[in-house]
C-alpha positions in Angstrom: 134.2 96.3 104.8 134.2 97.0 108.6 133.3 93.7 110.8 131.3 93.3 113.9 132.1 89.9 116.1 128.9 88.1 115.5 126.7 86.8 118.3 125.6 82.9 118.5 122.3 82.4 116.3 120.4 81.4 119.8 120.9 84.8 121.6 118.6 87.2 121.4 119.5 91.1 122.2 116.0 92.9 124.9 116.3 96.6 123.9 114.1 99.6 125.5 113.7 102.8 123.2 112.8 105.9 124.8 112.2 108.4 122.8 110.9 112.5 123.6 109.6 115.0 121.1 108.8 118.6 122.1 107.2 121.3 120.0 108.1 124.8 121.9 105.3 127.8 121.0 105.8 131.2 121.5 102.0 131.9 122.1 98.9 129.3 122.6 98.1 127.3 119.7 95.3 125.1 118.0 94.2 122.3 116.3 97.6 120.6 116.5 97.3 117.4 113.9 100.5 115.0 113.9 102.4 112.5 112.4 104.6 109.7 113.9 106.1 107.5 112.5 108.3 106.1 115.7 107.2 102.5 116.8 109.7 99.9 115.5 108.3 97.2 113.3 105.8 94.7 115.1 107.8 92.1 113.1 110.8 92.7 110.8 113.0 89.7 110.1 114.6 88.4 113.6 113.2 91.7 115.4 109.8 91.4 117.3 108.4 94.3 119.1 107.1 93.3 122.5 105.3 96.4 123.3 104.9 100.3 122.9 103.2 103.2 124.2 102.9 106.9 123.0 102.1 109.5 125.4 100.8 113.2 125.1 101.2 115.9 127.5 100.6 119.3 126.8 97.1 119.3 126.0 94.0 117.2 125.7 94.8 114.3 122.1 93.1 111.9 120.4 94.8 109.6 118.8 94.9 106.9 116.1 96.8 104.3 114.2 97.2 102.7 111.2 99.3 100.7 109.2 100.6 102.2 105.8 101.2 100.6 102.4 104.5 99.7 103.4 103.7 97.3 106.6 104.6 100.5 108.9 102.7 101.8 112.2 101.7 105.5 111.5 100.3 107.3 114.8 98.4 110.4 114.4 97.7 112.8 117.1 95.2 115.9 117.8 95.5 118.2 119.8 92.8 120.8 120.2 94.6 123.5 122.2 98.4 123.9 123.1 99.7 127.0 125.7 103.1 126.8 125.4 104.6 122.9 124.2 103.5 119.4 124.0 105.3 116.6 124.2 105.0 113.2 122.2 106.3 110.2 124.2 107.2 107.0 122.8 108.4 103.7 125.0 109.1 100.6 123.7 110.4 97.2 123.9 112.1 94.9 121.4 113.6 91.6 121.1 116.2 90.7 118.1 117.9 87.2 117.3 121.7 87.8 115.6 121.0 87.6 111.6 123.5 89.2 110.2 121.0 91.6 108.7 119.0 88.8 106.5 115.3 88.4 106.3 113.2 86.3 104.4 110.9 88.5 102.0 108.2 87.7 99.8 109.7 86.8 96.6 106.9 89.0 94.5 109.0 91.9 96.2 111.5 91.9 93.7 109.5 93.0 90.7 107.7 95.9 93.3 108.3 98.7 91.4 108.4 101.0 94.5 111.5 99.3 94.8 112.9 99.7 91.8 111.8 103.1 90.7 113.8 106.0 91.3 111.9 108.8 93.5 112.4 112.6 93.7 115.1 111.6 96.1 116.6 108.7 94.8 117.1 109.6 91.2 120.5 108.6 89.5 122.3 111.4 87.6 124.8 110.5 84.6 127.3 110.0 87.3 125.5 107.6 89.4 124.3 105.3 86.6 127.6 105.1 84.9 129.1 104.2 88.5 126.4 101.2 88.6 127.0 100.5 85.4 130.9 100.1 85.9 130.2 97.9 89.1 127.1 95.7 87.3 129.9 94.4 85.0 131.9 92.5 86.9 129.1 91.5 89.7 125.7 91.1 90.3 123.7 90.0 93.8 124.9 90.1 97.2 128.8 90.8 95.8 126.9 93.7 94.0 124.9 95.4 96.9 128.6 94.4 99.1 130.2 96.8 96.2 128.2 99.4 96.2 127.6 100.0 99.8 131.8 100.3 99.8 131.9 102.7 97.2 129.3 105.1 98.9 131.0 104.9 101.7 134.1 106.4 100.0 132.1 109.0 97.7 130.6 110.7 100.9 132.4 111.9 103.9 130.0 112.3 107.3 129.2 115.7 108.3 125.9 118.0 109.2 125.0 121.3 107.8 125.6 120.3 104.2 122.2 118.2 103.3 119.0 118.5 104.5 116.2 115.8 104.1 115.5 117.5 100.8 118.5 117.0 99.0 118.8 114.6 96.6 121.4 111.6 96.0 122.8 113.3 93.0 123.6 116.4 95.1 124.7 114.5 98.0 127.2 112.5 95.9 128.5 115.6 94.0 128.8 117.4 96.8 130.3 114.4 98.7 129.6 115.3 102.1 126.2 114.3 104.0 124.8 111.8 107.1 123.1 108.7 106.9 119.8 110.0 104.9 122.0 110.8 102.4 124.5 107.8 102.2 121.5 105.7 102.1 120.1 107.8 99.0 123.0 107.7 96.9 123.2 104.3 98.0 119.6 103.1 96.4 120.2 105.3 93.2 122.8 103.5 92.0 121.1 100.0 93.6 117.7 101.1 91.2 120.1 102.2 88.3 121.4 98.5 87.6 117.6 97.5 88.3 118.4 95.7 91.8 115.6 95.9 93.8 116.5 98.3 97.5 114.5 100.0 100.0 115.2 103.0 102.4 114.7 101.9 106.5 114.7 104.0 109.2 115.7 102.9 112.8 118.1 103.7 115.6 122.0 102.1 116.0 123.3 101.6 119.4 125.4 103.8 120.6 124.2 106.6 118.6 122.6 109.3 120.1 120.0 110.5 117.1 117.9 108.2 115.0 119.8 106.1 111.8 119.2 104.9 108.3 120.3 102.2 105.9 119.3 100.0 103.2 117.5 96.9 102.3 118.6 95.1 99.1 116.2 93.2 98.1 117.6 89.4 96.6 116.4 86.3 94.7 117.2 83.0 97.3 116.6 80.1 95.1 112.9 79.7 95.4 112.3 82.3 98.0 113.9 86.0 98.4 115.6 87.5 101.0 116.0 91.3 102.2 120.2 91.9 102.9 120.7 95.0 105.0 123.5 97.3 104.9 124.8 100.5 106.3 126.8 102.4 103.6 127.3 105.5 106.7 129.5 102.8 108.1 130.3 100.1 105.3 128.9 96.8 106.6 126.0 94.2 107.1 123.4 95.6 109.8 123.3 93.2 113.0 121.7 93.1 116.3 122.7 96.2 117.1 120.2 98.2 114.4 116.3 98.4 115.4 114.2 98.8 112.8 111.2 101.3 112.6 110.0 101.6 109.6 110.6 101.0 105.3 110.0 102.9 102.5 111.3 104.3 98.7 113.6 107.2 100.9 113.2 109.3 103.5 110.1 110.7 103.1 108.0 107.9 103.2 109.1 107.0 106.6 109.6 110.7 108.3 109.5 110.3 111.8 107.6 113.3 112.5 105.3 115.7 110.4 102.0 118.0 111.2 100.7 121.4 111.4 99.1 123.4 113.4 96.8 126.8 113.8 98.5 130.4 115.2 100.4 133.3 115.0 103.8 131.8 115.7 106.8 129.4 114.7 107.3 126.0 116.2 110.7 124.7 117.6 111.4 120.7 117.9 113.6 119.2 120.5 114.0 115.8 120.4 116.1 113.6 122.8 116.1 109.3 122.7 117.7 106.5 124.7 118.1 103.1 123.1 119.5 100.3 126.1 119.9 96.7 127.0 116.9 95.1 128.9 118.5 91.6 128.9 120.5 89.7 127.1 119.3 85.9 127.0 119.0 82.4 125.2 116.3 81.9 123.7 114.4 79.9 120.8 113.9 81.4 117.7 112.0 84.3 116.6 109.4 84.6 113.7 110.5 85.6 110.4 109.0 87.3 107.9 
């Protein structure tokens, strides 16, 4: 697997997102209503999220939050009347300790069925299972999650334009070309087809300029349980350098965006993001949980 130079356990890493999305109308329209999913977990193993702010221009909103069945912030935005675009603004700041992608879970989470269930998206086909099955002999636990984050990595090549965020991991892995959606898809099918517990998250990777995803496998620690992150789009543990937003079965429990809207016209998203250094400092630890 690839390797990142780890960081001393008593750094932590001060990261500003920015993040800008723009819905473009070709005439005035109404009753705008929606979704985002885009603030990065208040608390998510070593990560802490010091602030954020979402901003709407472009018309008069209300908005609201809550908190979903997965421990993620959901914003939801009206807008009564639109002319021509609006704009959905998101700034924040967050803080993570060096981990090597390990959080402490609660151990009930590895009989949660949401987690070991296939979905719509995540459903292994023969060739899937009987890949799991081949890898489950000879392994189990970390070294199993380690095995099958390497073999997704060589079963799918990284390009656009031959997925979208409905295809499925079957399709994905038998067409063997797709981005990180779809690596972490095939990924969890074959995770849920041995029965080991794995969850989709959503977040941003330095140095990349659109958002990311990878996968949380979720594993017994004596007494306690612990979530191990990896990245099958690249082959390796998550570290410092991923930012967390939000968890989920796949893709489309964690959508960054979603809504509708009233007129006579078609919509066009833009979308633009810059993820940077605040600080880098010493520091004490941060909460788990």
């Amino acid at each position: 697997m690839l390797a990142e130079t780890p960081m001393p356990d008593d750094v932590v890493v001060a990261y500003r997102l920015e993040q800008c999305f723009r819905y473009s109308y070709e005439s005035v329209v109404h009753n705008v209503q929606q979704r985002l999913m885009v603030a990065p977990r208040a608390v998510h193993g070593s990560q802490a999220r010091r602030s954020f702010s979402l901003t709407v221009q472009g018309g008069t909103s209300v908005s609201a939050i809550e908190v979903d069945r997965f421990g993620n912030d959901v914003h939801t935005v009206s807008v009564a009347t639109v002319d021509s675009a609006v704009e959905f603004i998101a700034t924040a700041d967050v803080d993570i300790r060096e981990t090597s992608g390990r959080a402490p879970v609660h151990r009930r989470m590895l009989r949660d069925r949401r987690y070991l269930a296939a979905t719509e998206l995540t459903r292994p086909d023969r060739c899937l299972a009987r890949v799991g099955a081949h890898l489950a002999r000879t392994s189990s636990g970390e070294e199993l999650a380690a095995r099958i984050c390497s073999w997704t990595r060589s079963a799918i090549e990284y390009g656009y334009g031959a997925t979208t965020v409905r295809t499925t991991a079957a399709e994905a892995a038998a067409g063997g070309r797709g981005v990180c959606q779809d690596f972490a898809h095939v990924m969890l099918a074959v995770c849920r087809s041995v029965a080991l517990p794995a969850r989709y998250v959503s977040g941003h990777l330095v140095g990349e300029g659109g958002s990311h995803a990878w996968v949380e496998v979720l594993l017994a620690d004596g007494p306690h349980a612990t979530a191990l992150a990896f990245d099958p789009t690249h082959d390796r543990p998550t570290t410092s350098r991923y930012v967390t937003v939000a968890v989920g079965r796949d893709y489309a429990d964690v959508a960054p965006t979603s809504g509708t809207f009233e007129g006579a016209c078609s919509s066009m998203l833009t979308s633009h993001k810059r993820l940077f250094l605040r600080q880098e400092e010493p520091t004490g630890t941060l909460a788990l949980s």
